[in-house]
C-alpha positions in Angstrom: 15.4 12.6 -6.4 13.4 10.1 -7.9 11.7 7.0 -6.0 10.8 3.6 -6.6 9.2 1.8 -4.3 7.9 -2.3 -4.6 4.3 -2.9 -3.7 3.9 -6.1 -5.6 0.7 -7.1 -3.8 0.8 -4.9 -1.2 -2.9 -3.9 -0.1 -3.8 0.1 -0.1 -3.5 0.2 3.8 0.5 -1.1 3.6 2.8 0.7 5.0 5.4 0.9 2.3 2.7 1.8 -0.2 1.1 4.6 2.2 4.6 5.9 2.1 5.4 6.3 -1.2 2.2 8.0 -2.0 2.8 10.3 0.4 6.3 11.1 -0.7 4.5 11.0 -4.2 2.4 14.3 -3.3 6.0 16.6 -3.4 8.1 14.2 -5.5 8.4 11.9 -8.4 7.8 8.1 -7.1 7.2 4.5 -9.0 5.1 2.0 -7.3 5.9 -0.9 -8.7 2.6 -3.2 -8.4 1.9 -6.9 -9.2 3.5 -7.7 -12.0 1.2 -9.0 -15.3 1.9 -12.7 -15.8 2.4 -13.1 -20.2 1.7 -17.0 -19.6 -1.6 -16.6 -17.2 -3.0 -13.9 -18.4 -2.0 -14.4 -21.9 -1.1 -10.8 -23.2 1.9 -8.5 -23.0 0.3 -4.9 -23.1 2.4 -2.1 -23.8 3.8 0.1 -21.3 1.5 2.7 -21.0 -0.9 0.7 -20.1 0.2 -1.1 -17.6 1.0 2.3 -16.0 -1.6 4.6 -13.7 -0.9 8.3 -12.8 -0.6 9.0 -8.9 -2.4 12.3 -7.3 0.4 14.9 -7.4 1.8 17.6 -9.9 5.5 15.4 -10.4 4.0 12.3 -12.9 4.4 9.7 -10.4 3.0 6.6 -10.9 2.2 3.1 -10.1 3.3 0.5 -12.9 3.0 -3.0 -13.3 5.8 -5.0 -15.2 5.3 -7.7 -17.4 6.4 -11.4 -15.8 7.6 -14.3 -18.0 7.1 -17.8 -15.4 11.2 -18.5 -13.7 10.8 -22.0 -13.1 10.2 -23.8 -16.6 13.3 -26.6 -16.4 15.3 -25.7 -18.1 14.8 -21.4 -18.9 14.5 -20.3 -15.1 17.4 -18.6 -15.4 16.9 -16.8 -18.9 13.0 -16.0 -18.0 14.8 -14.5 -14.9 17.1 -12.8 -16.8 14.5 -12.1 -19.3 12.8 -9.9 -16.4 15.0 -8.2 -15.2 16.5 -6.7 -18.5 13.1 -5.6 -19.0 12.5 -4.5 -15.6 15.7 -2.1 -16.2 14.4 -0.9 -19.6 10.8 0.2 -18.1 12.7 2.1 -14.8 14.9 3.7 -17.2 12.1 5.1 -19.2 9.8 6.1 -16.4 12.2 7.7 -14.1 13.8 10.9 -14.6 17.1 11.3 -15.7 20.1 13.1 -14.3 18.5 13.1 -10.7 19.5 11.0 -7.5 17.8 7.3 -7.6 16.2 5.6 -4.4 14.9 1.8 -4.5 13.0 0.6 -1.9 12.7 -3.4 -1.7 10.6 -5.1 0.1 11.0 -9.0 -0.1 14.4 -10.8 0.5 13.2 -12.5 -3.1 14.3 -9.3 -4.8 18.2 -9.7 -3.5 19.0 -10.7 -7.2 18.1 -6.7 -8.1 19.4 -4.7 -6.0 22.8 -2.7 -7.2 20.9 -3.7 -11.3 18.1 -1.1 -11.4 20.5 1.9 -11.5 20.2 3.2 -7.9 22.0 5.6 -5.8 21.1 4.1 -2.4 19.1 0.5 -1.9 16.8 0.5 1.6 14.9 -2.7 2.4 11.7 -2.0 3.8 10.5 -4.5 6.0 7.2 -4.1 7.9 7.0 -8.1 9.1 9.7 -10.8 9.1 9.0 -12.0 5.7 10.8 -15.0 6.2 8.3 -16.4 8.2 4.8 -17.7 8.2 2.1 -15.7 10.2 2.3 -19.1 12.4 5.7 -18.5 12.7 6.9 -21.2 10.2 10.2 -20.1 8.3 9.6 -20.3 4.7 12.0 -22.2 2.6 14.8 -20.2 0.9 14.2 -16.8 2.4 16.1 -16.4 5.2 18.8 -17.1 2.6 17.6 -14.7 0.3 17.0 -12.2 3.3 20.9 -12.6 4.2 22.1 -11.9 0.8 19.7 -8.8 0.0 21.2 -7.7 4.0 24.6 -8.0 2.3 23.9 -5.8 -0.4 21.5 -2.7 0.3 22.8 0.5 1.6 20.0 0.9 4.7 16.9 -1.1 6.4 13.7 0.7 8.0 11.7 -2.0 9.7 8.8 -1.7 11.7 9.4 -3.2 15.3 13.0 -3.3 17.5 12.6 -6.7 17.9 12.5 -7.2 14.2 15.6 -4.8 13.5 17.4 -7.0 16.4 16.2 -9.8 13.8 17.8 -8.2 10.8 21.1 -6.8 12.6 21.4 -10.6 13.6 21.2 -11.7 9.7 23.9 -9.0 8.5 27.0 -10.6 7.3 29.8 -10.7 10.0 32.2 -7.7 9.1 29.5 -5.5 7.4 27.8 -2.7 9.3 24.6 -1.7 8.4 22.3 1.1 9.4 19.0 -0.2 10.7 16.3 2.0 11.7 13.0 1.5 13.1 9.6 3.2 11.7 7.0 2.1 13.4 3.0 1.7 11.9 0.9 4.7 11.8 -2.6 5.7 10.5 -3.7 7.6 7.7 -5.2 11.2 9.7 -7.3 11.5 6.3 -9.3 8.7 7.0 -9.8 8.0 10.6 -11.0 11.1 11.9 -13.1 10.8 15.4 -14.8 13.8 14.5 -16.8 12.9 12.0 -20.0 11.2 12.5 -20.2 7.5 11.2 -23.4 5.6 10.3 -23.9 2.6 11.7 -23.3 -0.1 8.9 -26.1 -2.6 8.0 -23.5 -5.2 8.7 -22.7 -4.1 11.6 -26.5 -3.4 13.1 -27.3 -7.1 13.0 -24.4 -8.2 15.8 -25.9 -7.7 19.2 -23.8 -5.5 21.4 -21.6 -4.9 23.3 -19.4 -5.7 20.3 -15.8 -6.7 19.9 -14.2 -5.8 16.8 -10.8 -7.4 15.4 -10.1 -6.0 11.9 -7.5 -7.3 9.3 -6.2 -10.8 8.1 -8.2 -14.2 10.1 -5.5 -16.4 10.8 -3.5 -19.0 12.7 -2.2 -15.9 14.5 -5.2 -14.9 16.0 -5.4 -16.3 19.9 -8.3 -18.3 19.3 -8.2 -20.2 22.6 -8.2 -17.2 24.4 -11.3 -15.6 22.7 -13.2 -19.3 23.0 -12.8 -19.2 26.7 -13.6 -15.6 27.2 -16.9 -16.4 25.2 -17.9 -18.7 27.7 -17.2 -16.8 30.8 -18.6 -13.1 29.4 -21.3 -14.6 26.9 -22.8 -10.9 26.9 -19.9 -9.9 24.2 -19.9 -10.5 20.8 -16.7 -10.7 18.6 -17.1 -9.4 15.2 -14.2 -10.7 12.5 -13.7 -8.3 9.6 -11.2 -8.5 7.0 -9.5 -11.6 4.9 -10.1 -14.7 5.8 -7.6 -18.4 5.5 -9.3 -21.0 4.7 -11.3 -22.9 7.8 -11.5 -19.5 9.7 -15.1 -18.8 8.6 -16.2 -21.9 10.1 -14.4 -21.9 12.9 -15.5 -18.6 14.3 -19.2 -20.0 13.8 -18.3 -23.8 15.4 -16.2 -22.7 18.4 -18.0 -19.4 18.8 -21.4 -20.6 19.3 -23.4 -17.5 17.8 -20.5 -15.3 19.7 -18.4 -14.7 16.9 -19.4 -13.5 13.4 -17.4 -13.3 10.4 -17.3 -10.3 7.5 -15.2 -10.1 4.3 -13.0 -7.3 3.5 -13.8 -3.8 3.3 -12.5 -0.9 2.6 -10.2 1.1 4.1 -12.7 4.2 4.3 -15.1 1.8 5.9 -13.4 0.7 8.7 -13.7 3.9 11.0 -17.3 3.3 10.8 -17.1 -0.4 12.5 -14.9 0.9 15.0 -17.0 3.7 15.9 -19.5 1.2 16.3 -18.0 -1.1 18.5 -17.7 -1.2 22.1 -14.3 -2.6 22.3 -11.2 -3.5 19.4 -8.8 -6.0 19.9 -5.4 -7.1 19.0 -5.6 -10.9 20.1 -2.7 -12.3 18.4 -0.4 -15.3 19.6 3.2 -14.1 20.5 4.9 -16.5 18.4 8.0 -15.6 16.0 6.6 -13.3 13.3 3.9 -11.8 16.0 6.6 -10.9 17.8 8.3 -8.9 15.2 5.0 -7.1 14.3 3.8 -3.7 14.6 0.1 -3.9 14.4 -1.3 -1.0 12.2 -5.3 -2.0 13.5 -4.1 -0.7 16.9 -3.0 2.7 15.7 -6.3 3.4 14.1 -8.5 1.6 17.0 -6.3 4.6 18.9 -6.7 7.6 16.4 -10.7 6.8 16.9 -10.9 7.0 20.6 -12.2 3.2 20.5 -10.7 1.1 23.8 -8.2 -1.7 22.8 -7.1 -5.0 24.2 -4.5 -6.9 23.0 -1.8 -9.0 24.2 1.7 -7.7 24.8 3.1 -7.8 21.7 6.2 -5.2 22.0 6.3 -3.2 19.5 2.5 -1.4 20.9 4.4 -1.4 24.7 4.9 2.3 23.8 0.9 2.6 24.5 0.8 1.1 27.4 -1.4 3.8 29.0 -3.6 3.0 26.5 -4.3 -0.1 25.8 -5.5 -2.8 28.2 -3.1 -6.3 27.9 -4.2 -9.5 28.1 -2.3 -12.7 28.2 -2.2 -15.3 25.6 -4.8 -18.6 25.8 -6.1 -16.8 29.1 -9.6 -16.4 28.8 -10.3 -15.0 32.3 -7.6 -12.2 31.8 -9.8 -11.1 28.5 -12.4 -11.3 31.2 -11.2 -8.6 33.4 -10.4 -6.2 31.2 -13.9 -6.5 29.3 -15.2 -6.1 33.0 -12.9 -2.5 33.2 -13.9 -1.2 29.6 -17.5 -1.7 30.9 -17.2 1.5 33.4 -14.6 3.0 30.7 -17.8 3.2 27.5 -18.6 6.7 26.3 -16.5 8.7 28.6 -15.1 11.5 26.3 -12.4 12.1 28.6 -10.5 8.4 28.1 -10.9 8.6 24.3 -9.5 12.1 23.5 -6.5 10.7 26.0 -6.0 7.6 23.3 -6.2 10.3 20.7 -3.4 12.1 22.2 -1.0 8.9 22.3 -1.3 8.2 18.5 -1.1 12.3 17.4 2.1 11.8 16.0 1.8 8.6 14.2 -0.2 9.8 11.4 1.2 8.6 7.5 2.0 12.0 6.6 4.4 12.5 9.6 6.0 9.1 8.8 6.7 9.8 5.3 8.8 12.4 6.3 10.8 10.6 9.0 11.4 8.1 6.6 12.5 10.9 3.7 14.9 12.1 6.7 16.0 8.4 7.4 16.6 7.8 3.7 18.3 10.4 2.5 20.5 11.1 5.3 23.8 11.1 3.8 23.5 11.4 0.7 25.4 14.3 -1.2 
């Protein structure tokens, strides 16, 4: 069989891209990253070298396709056209022939694709409901777009029930299509409690005890929760790392008052390091639409380091409820409490090798083969 997964500006620590370069280790994948843009970037470079080997002994690879703009008045439809043919023409000369061929999607934007790129069996990947805003805003056009791809790929794999109650609801009346759930996990290469981390100079300079919250600053975050558990536990400090919409920077400093403190993005190898040198890591995200349909990966590899977690009850991390600690949205004095309980909780080994336990079977290389068996189930 022969993969091809879209990745097109998925980050290294995405779900569908840790996927498909695990499958990529035993057999022959194509990552299909951001595409090159001929008008912005103003060249067209040939094939090969818009492609990069992947680790592995099959020739996988990630490859980037060339993009000609779909919304000049007037040539949307033939750029559109344009890329796709092309698109076709690049699979057809990467991929191997004569074998079984799988395409993973992973935006409802794609609908227009899928049954053209010469596939045996279509899956939509969806690891958030990506036809909505992180503030739980639909997006114009792709609920529409979602429905139609719905009506046209073979299988889904989402990341969440309540998102795959989501999708089954946007299925055409009349059509029946499997749905399964994969849920986040971590990559057991990378976060390993065993090891011993240095402190990073980043992190030295925020007093402790230290609350960590890594990934995208946002609207979703539950920022008047974390205000008003600043005031009543003034001994924490809340440390933000990861990308960052615009205004969030200033707002951890102006509602914060020297409690919160911001960091860019690191890298994915770095971030064991910050957890192992924070006191406690948090999930505080609002439970609006597209929260709701998340599966936090930050919480799986808070877990798989021992660290303790907080986080309101978003459902899809109920399934660690002996783990994590739940606090409720806007309510600072709850996020009070439970800082109160981690206190008597810090440094006993026993507690952290028990979070370790919960997440030992959520690791990326068990996933990719649940989600080979889920896939190819079937299939002659």
């Amino acid at each position: 069989m022969s993969w091809v997964f879209f990745a097109l500006g998925a980050k290294p620590t995405s779900s569908r891209r840790e996927v498909a370069e695990r499958i990529a280790e035993n057999e022959f994948v194509v990552i299909i990253d951001r595409p090159i843009s001929v008008v912005r970037d103003r060249k067209a470079p040939l094939l090969k070298e818009r492609c990069n080997h992947l680790t592995g002994e099959k020739g996988s690879r990630h490859y980037r396709p060339l993009h000609y703009p779909e919304r000049l008045p007037g040539l949307g439809r033939i750029t559109k056209l344009m890329n796709r043919v092309r698109l076709q023409q690049e699979l057809n000369r990467l991929l191997p022939r004569d074998c079984k061929r799988i395409v993973c999607f992973d935006s409802p934007t794609q609908d227009h694709l899928v049954g053209k790129l010469g596939e045996d069996i279509s899956i939509y990947l969806a690891i958030d409901d990506k036809t909505l805003t992180v503030w739980g805003e639909p997006i114009h056009g792709e609920l529409e777009a979602e429905k139609r791809l719905l009506s046209k790929v073979d299988k889904a794999v989402c990341v969440s029930e309540t998102l795959a109650k989501v999708l089954r609801s946007r299925v055409p009346n009349g059509r029946t299509l499997p749905i399964q759930v994969l849920p986040n996990a971590y990559d057991e290469r990378i976060f390993d409690p065993k090891k011993d981390y240095a402190e990073p100079t980043s992190i030295a300079d925020i007093p402790r005890p230290r609350i960590l919250v890594a990934g995208h600053v946002s609207e979703r975050i539950d920022w008047e929760g974390i205000i008003r558990v600043s005031q009543l536990r003034p001994n924490w400090h809340w440390a933000f790392v990861g990308p960052a919409d615009s205004g969030m920077k200033e707002r951890i400093a102006s509602t914060l008052c020297g409690h919160g403190f911001y960091h860019p993005e690191i890298p994915v190898s770095e971030v064991p390091s910050w957890i192992a040198h924070s006191d406690v890591c948090a999930v505080p995200y609002r439970l609006n639409a597209f929260t709701l349909c998340s599966n936090p990966l930050k919480a799986i590899e808070y877990l798989a380091m021992g660290a303790p977690v907080l986080s309101t009850k978003i459902p899809s991390l109920e399934r660690y409820h002996g783990v994590i600690e739940w606090v409720n949205e806007g309510d600072g004095e709850s996020y009070a409490k439970v800082l109160d309980a981690f206190t008597n909780q810090l440094g006993h080994r026993e507690v952290e090798a028990f979070r370790q336990r919960a997440v030992a079977g959520d690791s990326w290389g068990i996933r990719a083969n649940q989600f080979k068996g889920i896939v190819v189930n079937g299939i002659p």
